[in-house]
MDTraj code that builds the backbone (N, CA, C; nanometers):
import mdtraj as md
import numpy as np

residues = "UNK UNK UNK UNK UNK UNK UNK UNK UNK UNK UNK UNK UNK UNK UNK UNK UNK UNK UNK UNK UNK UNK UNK UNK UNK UNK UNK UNK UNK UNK UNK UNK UNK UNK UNK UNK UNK UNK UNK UNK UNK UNK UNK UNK UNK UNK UNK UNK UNK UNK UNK UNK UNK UNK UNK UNK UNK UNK UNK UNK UNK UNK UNK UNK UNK UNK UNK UNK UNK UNK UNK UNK UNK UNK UNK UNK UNK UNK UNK UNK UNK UNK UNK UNK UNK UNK UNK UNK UNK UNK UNK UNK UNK UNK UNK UNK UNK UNK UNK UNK UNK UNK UNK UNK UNK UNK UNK UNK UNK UNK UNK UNK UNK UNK UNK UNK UNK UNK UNK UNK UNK UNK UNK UNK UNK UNK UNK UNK UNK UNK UNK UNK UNK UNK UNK UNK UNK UNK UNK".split()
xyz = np.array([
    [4.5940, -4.4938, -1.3385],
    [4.6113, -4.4084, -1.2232],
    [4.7583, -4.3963, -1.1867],
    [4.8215, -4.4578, -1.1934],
    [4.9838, -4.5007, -1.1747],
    [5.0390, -4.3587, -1.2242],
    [5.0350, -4.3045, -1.3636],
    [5.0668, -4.1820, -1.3910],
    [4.9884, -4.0710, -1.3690],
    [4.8733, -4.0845, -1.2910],
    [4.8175, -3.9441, -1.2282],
    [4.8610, -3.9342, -1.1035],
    [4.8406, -3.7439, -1.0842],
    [4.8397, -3.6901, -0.9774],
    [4.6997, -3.6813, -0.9468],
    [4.7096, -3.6386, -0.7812],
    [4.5796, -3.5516, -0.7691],
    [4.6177, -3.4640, -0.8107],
    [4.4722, -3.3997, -0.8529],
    [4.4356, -3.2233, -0.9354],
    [4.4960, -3.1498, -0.8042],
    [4.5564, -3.0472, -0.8117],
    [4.5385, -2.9091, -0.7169],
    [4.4024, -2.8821, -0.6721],
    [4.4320, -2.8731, -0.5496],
    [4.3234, -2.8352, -0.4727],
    [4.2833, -2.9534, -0.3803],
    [4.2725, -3.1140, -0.4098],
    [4.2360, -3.1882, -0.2982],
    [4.3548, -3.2060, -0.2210],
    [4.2944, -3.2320, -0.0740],
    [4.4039, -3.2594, 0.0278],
    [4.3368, -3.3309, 0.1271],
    [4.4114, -3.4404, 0.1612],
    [4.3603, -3.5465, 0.2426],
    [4.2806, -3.4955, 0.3695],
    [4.1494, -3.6070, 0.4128],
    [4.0765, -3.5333, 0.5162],
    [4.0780, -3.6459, 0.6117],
    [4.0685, -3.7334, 0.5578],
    [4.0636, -3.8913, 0.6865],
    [4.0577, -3.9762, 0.6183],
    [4.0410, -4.1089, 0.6869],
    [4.0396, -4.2668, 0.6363],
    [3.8911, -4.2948, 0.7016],
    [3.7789, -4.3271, 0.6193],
    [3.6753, -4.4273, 0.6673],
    [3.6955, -4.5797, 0.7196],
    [3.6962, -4.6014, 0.8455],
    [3.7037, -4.7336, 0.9446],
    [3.5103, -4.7888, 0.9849],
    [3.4886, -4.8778, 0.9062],
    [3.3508, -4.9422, 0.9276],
    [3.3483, -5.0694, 1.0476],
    [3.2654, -5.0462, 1.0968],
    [3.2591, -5.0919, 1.2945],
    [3.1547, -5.1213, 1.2960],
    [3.1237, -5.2606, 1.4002],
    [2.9872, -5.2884, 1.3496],
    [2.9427, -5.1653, 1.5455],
    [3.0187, -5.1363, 1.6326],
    [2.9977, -5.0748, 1.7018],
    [3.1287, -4.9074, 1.7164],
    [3.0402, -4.8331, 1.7047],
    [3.1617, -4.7583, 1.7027],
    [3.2165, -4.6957, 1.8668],
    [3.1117, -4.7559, 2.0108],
    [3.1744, -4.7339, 2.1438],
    [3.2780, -4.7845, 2.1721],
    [3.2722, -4.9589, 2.1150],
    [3.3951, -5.0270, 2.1288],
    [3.5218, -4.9955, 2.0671],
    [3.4899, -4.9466, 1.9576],
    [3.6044, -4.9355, 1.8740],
    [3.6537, -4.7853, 1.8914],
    [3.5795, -4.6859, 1.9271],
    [3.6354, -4.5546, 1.9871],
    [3.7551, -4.6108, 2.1103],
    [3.7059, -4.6854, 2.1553],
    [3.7987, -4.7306, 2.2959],
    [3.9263, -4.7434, 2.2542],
    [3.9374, -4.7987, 2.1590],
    [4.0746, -4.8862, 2.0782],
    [4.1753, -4.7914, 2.0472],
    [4.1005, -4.6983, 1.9801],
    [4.1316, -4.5351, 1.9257],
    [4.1899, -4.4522, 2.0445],
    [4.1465, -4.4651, 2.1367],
    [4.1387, -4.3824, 2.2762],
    [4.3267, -4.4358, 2.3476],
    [4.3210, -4.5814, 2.3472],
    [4.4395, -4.6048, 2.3788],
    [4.5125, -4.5993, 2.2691],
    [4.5260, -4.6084, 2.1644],
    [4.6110, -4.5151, 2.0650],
    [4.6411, -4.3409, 2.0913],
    [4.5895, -4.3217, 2.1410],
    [4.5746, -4.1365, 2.1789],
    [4.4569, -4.0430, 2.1246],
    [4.4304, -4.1289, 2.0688],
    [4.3098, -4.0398, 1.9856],
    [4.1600, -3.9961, 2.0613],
    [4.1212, -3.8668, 2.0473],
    [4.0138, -3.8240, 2.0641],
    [3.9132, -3.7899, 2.0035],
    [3.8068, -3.8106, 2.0279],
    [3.6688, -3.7232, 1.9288],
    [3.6772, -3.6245, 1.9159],
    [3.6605, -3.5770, 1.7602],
    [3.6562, -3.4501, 1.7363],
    [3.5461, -3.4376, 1.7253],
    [3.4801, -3.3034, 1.7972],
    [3.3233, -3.2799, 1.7343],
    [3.2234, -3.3529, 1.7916],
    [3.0991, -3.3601, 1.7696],
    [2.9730, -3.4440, 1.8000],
    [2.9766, -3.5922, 1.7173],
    [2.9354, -3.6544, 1.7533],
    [2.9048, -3.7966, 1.6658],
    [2.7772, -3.7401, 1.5806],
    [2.7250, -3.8209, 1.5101],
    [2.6501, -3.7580, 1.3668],
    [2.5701, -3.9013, 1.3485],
    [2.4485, -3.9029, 1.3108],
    [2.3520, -3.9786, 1.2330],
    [2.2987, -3.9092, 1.1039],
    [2.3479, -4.0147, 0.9729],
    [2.3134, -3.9409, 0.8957],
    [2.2201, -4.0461, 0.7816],
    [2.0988, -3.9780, 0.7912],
    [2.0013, -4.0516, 0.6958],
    [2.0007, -4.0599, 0.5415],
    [2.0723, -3.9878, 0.5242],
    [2.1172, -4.0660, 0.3578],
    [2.1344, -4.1412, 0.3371],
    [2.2702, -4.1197, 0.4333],
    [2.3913, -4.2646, 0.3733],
    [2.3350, -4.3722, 0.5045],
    [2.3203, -4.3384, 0.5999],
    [2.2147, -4.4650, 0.6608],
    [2.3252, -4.5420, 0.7688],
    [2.3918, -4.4244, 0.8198],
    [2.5677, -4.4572, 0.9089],
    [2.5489, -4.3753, 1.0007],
    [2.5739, -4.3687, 1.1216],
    [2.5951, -4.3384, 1.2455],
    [2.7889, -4.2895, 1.2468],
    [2.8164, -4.1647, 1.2866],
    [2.9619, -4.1824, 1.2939],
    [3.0132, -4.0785, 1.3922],
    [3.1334, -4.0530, 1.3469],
    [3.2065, -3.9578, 1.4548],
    [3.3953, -3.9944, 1.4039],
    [3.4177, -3.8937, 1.4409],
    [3.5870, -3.8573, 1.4115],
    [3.6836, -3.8491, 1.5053],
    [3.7966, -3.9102, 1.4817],
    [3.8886, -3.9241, 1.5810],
    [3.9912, -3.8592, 1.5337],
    [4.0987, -3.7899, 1.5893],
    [4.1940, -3.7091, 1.5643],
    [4.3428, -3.7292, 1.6869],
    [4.3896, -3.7845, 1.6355],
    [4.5697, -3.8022, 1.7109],
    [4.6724, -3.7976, 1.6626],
    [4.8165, -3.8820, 1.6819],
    [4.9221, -3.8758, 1.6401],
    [4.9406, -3.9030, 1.4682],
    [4.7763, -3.9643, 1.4653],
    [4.7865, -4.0138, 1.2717],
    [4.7017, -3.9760, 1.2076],
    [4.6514, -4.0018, 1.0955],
    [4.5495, -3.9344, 1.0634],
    [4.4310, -3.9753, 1.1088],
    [4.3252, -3.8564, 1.0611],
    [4.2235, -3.8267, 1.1111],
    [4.1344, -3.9474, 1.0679],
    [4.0672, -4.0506, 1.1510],
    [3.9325, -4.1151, 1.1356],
    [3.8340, -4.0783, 1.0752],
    [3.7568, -4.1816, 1.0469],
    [3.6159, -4.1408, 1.0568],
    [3.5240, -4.3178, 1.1095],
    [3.5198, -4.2595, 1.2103],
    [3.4364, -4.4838, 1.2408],
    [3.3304, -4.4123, 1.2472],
    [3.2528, -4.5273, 1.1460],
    [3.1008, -4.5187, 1.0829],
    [3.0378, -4.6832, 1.1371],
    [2.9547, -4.7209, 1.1595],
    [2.8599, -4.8093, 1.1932],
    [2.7517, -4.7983, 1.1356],
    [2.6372, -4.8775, 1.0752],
    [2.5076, -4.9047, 1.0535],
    [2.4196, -4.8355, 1.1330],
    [2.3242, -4.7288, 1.0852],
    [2.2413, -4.6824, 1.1470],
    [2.1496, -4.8080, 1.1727],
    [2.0438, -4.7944, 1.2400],
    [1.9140, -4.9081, 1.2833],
    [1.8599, -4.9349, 1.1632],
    [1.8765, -5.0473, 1.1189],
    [1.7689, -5.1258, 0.9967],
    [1.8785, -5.0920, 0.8643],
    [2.0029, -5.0332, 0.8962],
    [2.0776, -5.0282, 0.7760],
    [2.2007, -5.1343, 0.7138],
    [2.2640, -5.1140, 0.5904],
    [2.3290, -5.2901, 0.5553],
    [2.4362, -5.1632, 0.4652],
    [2.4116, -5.0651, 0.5263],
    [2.5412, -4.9784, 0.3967],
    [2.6675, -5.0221, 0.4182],
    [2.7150, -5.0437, 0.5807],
    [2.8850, -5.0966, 0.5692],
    [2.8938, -5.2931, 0.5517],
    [2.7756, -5.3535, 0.5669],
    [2.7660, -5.4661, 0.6037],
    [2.8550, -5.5656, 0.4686],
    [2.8704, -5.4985, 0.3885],
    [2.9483, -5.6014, 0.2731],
    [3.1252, -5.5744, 0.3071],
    [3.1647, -5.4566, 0.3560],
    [3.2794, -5.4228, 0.4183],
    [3.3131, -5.4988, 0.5005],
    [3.1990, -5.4882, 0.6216],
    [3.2782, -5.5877, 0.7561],
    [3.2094, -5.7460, 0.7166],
    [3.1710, -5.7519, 0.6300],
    [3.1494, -5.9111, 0.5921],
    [3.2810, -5.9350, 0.5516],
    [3.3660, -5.8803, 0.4707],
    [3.4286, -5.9096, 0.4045],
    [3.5776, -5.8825, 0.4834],
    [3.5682, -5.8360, 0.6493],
    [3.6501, -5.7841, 0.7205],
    [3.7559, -5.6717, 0.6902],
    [3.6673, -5.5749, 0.5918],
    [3.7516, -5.5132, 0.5621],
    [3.6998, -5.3951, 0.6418],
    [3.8363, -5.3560, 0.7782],
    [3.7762, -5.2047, 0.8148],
    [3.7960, -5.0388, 0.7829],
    [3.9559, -5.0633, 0.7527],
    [3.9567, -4.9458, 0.6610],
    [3.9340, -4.9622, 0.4838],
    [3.8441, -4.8447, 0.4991],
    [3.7144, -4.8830, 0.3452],
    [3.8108, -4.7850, 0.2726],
    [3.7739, -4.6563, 0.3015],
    [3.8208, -4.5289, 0.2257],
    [3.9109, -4.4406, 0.2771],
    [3.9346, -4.3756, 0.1707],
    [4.0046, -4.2474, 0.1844],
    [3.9255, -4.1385, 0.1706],
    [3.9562, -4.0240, 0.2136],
    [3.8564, -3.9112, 0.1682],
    [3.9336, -3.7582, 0.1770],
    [3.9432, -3.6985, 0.0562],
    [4.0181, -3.5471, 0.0210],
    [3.8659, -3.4712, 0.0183],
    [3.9032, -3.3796, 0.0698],
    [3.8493, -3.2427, 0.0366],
    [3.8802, -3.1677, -0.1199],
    [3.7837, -3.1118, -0.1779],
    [3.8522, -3.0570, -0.3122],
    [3.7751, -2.9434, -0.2781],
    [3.8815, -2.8673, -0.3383],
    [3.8614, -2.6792, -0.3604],
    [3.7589, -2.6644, -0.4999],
    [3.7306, -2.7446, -0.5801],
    [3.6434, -2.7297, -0.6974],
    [3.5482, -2.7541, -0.6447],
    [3.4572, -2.7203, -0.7448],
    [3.3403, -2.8232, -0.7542],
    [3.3352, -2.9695, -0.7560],
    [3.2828, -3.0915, -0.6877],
    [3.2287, -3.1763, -0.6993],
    [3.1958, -3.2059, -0.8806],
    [3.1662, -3.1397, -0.9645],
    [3.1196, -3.1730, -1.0735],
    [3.3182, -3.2018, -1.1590],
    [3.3969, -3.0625, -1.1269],
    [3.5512, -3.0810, -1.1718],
    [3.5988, -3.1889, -1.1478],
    [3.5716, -3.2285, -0.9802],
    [3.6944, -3.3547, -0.9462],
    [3.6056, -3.4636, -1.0411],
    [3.4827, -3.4910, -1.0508],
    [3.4473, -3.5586, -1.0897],
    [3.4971, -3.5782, -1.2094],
    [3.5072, -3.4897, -1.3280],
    [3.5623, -3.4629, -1.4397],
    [3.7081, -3.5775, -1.4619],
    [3.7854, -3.4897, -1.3624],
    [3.9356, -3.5978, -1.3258],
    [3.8737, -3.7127, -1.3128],
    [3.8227, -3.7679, -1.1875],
    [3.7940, -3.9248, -1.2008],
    [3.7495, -3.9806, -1.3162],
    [3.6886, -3.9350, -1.4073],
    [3.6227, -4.0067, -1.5111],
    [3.7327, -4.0260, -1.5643],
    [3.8054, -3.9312, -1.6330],
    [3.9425, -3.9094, -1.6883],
    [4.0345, -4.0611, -1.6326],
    [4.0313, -4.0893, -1.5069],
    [4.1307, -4.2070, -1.4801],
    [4.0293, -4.3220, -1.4825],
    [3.9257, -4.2983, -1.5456],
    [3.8532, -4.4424, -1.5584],
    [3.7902, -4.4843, -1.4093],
    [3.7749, -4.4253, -1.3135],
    [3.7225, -4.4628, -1.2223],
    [3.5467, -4.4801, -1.2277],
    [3.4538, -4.4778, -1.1461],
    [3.3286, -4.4492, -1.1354],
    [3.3026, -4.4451, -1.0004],
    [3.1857, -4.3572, -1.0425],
    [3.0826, -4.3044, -0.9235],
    [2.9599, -4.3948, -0.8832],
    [3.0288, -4.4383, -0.7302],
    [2.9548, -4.5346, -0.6794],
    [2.8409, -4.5203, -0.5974],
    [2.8330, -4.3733, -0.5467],
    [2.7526, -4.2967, -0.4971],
    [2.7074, -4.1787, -0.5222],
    [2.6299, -4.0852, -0.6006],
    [2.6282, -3.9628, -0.6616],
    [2.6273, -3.8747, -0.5752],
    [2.6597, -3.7302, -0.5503],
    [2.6558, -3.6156, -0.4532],
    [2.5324, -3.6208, -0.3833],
    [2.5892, -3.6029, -0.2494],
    [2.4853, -3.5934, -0.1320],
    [2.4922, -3.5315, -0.0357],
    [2.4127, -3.4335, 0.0251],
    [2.4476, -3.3663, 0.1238],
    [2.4860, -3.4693, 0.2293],
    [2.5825, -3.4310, 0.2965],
    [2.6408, -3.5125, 0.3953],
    [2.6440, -3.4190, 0.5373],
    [2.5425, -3.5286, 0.6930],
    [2.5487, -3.4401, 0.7999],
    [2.7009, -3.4246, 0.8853],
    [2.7693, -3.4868, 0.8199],
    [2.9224, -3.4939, 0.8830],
    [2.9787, -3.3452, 0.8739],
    [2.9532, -3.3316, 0.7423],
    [3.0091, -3.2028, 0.6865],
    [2.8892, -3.0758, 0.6911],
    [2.8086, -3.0666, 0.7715],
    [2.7459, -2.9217, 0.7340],
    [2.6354, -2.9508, 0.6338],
    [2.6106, -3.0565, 0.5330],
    [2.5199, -3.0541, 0.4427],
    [2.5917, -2.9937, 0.3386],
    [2.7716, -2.9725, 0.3567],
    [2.7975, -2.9685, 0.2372],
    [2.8670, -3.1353, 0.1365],
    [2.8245, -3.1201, -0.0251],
    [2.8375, -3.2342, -0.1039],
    [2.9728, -3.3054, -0.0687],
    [2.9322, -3.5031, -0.1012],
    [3.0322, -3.5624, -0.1220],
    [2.9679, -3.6576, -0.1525],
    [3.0831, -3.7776, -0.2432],
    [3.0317, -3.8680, -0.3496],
    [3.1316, -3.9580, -0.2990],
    [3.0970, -4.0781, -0.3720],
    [3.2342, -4.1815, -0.3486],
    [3.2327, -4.2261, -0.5087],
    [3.4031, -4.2569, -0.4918],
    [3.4498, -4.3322, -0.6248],
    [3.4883, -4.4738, -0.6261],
    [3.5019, -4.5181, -0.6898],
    [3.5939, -4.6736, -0.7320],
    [3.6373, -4.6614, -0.7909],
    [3.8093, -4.6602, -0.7465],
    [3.8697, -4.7017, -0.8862],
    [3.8875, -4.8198, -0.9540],
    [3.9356, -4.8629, -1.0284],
    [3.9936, -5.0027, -1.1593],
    [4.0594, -5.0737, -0.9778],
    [4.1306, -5.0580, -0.9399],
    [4.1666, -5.1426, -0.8307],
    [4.1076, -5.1662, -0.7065],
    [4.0251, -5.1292, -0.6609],
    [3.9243, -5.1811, -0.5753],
    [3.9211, -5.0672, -0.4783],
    [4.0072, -4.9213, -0.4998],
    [3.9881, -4.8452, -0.3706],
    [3.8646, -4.7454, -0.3863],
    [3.8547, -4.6895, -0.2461],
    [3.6975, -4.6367, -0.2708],
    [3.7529, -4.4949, -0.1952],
    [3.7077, -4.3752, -0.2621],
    [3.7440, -4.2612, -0.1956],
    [3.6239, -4.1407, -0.2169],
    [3.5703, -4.0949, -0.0954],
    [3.5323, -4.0171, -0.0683],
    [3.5976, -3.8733, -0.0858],
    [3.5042, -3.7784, -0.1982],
    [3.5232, -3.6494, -0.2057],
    [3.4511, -3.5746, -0.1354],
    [3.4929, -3.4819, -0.0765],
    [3.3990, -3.3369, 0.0027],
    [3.4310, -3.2136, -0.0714],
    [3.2922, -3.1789, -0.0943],
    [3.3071, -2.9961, -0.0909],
    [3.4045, -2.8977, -0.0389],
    [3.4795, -2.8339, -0.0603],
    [3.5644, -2.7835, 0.0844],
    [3.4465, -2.6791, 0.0926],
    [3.4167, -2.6229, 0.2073],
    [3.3269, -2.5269, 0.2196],
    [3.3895, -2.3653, 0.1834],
])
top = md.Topology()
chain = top.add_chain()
for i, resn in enumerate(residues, 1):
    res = top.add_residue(resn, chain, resSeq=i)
    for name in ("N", "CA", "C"):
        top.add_atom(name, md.element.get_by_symbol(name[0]), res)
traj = md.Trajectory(xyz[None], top)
């Protein structure tokens, strides 16, 4: 990865922050300057409760455990709260994918409609070094 670019066309959309509450931790955000963008979102796929914050830095995304769910629970076991990154790509989902394979990464989650976005697709990767990044559809 060291000698790749991103492809043309993705451009950064936010950082995923995993919370085991996301009221408290909106607060935190709040005295930083940051506000909610948009509605908060429950989304039964991925099995996360979330909502977006937007201020002087980049754009959030604090996600929490929906009821009866363990999707961020190896993250904040492991105290890790910022998880991901996440670009938007102007291709298809199937192209960027193409690139990631290309840098040896894998797909840790396959395309899913996502209620964050409209029900349009996004996947997550891993790369060889432990980062995890979320792709979106651009609509």
């Amino acid at each position: 990865m060291a000698d790749a670019a991103l492809p043309q066309g993705f451009s950064f959309h936010h950082l995923g922050y995993a919370c085991t509450s996301i009221a408290r931790e909106r607060s935190v955000f709040e005295l930083l300057g940051y506000q909610q963008e948009g509605h908060a979102f429950s989304d039964p796929v991925q099995r996360v409760n979330g909502c977006f914050m937007v201020g002087a830095g980049p754009r959030i995304e604090l996600l929490e455990n929906s009821e009866g769910s363990n999707t961020l629970s190896p993250w904040l076991a492991a105290g890790t709260r910022l998880y991901h990154l996440a670009y938007e790509v102007e291709s298809t989902l199937d192209e960027a994918l193409r690139w990631v394979k290309q840098e040896r990464a894998r797909v840790v989650v396959q395309p899913v409609p996502a209620v964050a976005f409209g029900g349009r697709q996004i996947c997550f990767v891993m790369f060889r070094q432990g980062l995890l990044i979320e792709l979106i559809e651009r609509p």
